[in-house]
DOLUM-158770 format. One line per 3 residues: number of its first residue (from 1); for each residue x, y, z of N, C-alpha, C. Coordinates in Angstrom, 2 decimals. Layout:
BEGIN
NUM	X,Y,Z,X,Y,Z,X,Y,Z ~ ...
END
This chain:
BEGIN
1	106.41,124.74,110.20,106.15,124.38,108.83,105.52,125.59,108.13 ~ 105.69,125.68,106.92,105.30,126.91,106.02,104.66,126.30,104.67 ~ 103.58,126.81,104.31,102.98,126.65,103.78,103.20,127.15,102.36
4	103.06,126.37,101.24,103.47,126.81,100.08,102.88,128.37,99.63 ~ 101.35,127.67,99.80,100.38,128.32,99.27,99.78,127.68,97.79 ~ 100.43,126.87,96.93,100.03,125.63,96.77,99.33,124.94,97.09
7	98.26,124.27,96.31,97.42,123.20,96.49,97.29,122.12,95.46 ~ 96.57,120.59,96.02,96.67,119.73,95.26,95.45,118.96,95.70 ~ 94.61,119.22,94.17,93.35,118.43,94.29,93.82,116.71,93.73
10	92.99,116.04,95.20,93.13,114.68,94.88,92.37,113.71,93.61 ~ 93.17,113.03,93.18,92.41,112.46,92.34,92.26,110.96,93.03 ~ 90.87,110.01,92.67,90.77,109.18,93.22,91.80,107.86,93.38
13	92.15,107.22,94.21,93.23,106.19,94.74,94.44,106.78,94.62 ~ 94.72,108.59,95.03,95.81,108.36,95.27,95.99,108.99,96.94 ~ 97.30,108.38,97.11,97.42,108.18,98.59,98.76,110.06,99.09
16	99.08,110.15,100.27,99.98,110.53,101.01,101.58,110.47,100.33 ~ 101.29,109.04,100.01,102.88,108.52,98.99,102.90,108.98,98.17 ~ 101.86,108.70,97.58,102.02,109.28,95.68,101.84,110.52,95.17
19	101.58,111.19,96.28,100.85,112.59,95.87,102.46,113.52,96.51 ~ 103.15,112.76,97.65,105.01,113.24,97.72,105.78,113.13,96.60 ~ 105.65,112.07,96.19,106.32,111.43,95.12,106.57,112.36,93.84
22	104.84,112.78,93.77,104.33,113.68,92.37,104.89,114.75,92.61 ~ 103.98,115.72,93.98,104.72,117.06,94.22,106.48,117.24,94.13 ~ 107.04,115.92,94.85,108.26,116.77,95.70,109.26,115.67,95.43
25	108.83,114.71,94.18,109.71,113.76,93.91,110.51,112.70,94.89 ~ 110.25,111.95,95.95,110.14,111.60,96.75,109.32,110.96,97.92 ~ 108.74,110.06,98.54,107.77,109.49,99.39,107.71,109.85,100.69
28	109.33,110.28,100.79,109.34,110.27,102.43,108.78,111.85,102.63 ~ 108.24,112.71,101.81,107.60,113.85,101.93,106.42,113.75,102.76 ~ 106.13,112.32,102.70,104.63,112.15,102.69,103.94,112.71,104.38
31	105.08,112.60,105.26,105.23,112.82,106.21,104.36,114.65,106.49 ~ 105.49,115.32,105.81,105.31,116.75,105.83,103.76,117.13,105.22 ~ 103.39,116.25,104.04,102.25,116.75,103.55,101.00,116.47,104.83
34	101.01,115.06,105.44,99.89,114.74,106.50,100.19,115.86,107.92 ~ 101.39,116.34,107.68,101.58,117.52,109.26,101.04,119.12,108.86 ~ 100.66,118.71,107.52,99.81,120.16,106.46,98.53,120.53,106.16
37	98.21,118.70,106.59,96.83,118.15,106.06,96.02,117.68,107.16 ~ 96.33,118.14,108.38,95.90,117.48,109.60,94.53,116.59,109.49 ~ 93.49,117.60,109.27,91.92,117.27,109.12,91.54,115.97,107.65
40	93.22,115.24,106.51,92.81,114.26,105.74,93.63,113.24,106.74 ~ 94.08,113.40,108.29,95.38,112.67,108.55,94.70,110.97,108.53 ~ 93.17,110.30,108.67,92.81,109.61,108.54,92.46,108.44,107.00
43	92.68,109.37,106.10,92.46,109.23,104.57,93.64,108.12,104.54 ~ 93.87,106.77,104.09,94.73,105.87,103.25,94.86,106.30,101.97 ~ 93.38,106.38,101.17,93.40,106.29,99.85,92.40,107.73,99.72
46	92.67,108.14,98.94,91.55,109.69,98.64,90.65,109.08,97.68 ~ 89.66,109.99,98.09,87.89,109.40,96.85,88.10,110.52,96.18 ~ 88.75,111.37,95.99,89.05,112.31,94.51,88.79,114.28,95.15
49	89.14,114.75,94.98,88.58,115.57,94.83,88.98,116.66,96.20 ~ 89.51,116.10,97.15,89.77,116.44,98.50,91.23,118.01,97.71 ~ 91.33,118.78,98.51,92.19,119.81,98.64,93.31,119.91,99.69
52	94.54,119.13,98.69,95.83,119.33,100.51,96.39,120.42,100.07 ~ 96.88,121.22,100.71,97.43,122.22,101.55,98.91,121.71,101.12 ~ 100.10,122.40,100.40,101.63,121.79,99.84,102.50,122.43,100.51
55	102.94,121.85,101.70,103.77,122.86,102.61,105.42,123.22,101.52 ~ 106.30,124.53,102.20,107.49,124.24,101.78,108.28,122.84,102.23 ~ 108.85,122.17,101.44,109.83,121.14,101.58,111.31,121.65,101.42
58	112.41,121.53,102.56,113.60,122.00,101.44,114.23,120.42,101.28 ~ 114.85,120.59,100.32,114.77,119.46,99.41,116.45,119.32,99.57 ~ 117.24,118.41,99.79,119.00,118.63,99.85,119.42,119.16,98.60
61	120.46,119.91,98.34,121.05,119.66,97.23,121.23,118.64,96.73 ~ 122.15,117.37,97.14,122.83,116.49,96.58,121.39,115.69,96.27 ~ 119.83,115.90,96.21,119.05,115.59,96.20,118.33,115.97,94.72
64	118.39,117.21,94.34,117.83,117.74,93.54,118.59,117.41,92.16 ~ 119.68,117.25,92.18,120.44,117.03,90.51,121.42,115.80,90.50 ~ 119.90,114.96,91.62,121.07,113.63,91.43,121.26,112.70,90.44
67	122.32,112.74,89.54,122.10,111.92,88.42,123.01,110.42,88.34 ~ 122.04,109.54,88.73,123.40,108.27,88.56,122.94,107.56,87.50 ~ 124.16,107.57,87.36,124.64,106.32,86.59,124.73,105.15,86.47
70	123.53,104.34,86.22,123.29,102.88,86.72,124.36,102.07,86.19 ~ 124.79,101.90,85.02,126.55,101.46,84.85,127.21,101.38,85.90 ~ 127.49,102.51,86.70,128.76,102.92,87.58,128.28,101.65,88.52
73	127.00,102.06,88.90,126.38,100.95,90.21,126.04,99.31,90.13 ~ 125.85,99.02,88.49,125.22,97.52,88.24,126.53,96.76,87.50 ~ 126.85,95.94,88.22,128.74,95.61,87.58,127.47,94.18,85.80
76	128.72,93.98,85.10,128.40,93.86,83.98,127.62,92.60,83.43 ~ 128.25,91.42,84.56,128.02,90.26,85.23,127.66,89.92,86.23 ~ 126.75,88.79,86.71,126.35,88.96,88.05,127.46,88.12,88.66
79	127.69,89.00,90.01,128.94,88.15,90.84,128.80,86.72,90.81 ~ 127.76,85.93,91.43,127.40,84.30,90.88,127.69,83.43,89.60 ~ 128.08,84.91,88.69,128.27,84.00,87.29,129.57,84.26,86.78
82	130.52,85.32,87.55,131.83,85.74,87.65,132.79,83.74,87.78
END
């Protein structure tokens, strides 16, 4: 793992999830940030103020400019009322 050099001061109640989510647009980051953050790996919720460490993430392509189209995916009617 490689380290950004990046950092991210916690603000209070936020967690591992939300702080992936924020950085790296995504939750399942959350993983990489606690293998960065060894010494918060006990923290659920942060009391504010703590300093993680923002490793590199590579991120997929088909990840970064994914744009859907909820149309394409949500049909117009619900099948039950078809």
């Amino acid at each position: 793992m490689t380290l950004s050099g990046e950092t991210h001061v916690c603000s209070a109640g936020e967690t591992f999830d939300s702080i992936a989510l924020d950085e790296y647009g995504d939750e399942k980051y959350a993983a990489d940030l606690l293998n960065a953050n060894p010494m918060h790996c006990r923290a659920f919720i942060f009391t504010g103020g703590e300093v993680l460490q923002l490793p590199v993430v590579e991120v997929p392509e088909d990840e970064e400019d994914e744009d859907i189209d909820e149309d394409e995916y949500m049909p117009a009617v619900a099948p039950w009322k078809e």
